[in-house]
N, C-alpha and C positions, 0 to 999 in steps of 0.2 A: 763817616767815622762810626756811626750809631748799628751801620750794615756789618763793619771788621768787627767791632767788640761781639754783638750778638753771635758771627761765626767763629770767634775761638772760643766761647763759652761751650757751644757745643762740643766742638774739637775736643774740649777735656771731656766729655759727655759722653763717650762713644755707646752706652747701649741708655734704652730706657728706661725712667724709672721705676716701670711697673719689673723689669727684668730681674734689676737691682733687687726692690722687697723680695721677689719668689725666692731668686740666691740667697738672700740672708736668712729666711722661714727653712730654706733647704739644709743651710750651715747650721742654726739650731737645733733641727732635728736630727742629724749627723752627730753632734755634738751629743744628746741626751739618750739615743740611741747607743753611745759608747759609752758614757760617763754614768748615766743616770738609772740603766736597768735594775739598779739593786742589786745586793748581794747575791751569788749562787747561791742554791737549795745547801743545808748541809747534808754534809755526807755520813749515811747511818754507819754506828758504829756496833761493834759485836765483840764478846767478851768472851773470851779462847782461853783455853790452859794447855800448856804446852810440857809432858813430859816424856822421859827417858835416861836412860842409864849416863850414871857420867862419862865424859869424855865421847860422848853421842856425836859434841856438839852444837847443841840447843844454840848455848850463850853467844855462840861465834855466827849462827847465823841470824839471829835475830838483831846482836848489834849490828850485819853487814845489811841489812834489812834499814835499821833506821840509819844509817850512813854514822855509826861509831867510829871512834879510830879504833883499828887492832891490835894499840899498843897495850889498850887501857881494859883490856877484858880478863873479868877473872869469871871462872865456875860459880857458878850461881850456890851456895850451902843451905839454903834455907828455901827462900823463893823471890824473886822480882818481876816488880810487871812492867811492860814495857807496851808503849802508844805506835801500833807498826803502821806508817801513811800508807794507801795507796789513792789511786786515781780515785774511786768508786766507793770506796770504805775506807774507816779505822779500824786497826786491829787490838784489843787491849788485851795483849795479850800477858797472860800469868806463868812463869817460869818455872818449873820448882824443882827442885835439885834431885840429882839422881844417884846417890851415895845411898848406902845401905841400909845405913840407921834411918834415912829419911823417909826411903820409899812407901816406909809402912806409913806414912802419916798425907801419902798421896791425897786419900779419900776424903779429907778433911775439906781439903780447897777447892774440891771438883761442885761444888753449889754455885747457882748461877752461872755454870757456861753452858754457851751456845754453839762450841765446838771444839775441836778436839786436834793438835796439831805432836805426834807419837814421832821424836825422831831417835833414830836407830843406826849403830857402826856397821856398816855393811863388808868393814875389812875387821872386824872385834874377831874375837876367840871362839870357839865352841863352847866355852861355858858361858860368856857374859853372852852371845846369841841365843844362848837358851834361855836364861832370863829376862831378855828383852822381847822374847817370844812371851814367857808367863807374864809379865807383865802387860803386852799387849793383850793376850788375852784377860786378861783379869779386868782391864778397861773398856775392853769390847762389851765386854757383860755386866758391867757395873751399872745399877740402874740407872745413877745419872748422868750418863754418858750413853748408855747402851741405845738412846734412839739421835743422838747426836750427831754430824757431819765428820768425820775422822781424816787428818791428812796425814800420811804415813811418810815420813824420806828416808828414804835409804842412801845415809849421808856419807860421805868418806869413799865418794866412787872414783876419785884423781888415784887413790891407790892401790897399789898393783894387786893385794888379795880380796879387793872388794868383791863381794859375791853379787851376782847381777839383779836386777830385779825380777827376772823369774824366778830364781832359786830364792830370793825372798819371799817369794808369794806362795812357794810351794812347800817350805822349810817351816813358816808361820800357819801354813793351812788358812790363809786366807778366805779360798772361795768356800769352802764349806762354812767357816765359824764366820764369815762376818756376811752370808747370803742374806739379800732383805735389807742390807745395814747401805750406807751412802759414804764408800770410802774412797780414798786416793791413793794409791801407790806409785811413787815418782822416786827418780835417782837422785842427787843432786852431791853439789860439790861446792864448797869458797869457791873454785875455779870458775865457774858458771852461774853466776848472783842471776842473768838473765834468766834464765831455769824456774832457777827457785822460787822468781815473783809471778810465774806462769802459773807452776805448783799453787803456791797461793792465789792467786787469781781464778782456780779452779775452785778453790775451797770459797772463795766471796760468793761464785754460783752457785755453788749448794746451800751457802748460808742464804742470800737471796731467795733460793726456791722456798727453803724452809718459811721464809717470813708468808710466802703468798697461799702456802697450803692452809685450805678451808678448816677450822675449829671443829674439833669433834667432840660430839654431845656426848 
């Protein structure tokens, strides 16, 4: 009798103890290994001003940006800042209206960024092209901006007069007035939001490099 009980004790038994401890030291460390690493690193953030002529489309693509609804979007009149996610960065980003009385009071809010995000109707008028041209340049060369990262779109390319990115490049005089400068020229459209976070994603690299460039005496 004492020979059956000792063999179904084992029977429940199937491995041994010492296998059992290793298993359970393995399951804990599994466990703390998931659970227990700590928070991720946070993610540096950078402080952007974002202008251009109204009806550019700043408002629409920055709310399409933080996932707004599109019901709820009006023209920025003044300015608003807006926290844009990505994977790698935050963007805080500063809006500021692009109406005619305002423009002049651009230079105000341009302290403190660390970059420069210029969007522009690539189907506009010949006259509000023109001043989206002087105004670009006038922030090209503005001290506090003029060594700063620039992302340029040339937004509104879903329609049919939009003029293409070469003829903005060549119509702005880019390569002469911004040679030396670290800019971006990219198309973009609402139609293609995947674009636009490339676009930006372009501009996290340059603000990244900016951060690791050596201090000069």
């Amino acid at each position: 009798m004492l020979l059956k009980r000792n063999f179904a004790l084992r029977s429940m038994i199937p491995f041994p103890p010492s296998f059992l401890l290793g298993l359970t030291l393995e399951i804990k460390h599994c466990f703390r290994a998931l659970c227990c690493k700590g928070p991720p690193p946070p993610r540096p953030e950078y402080d952007l001003v974002c202008i251009g002529l109204s009806g550019s489309g700043k408002t629409s693509l920055l709310s399409q940006l933080c996932s707004e609804s599109a019901e709820n979007i009006v023209s920025t009149t003044g300015f608003s800042i807006k926290a844009v996610p990505f994977q790698n960065a935050i963007l805080n980003v500063k809006e500021l209206g692009g109406a005619d009385n305002i423009r002049k009071y651009w230079s105000r809010y341009y302290q403190g960024s660390q970059g420069v995000i210029f969007v522009l109707d690539s189907a506009s008028s010949e006259d509000d092209l023109e001043t989206a041209r002087n105004e670009l340049h006038s922030a090209l060369q503005h001290p506090q901006l003029c060594t700063l990262p620039f992302l340029i779109l040339a937004n509104h390319q879903d329609k049919p007069a939009a003029r293409s990115v070469q003829e903005i490049k060549k119509y702005f005089e880019l390569e002469p007035l911004a040679r030396g400068k670290r800019w971006i020229l990219k198309p973009c459209s609402l139609d293609d939001m995947e674009a636009v976070k490339d676009s930006f994603s372009l501009l996290i690299n340059l603000l990244e490099e900016r951060d690791f460039e050596p201090s000069r005496m």
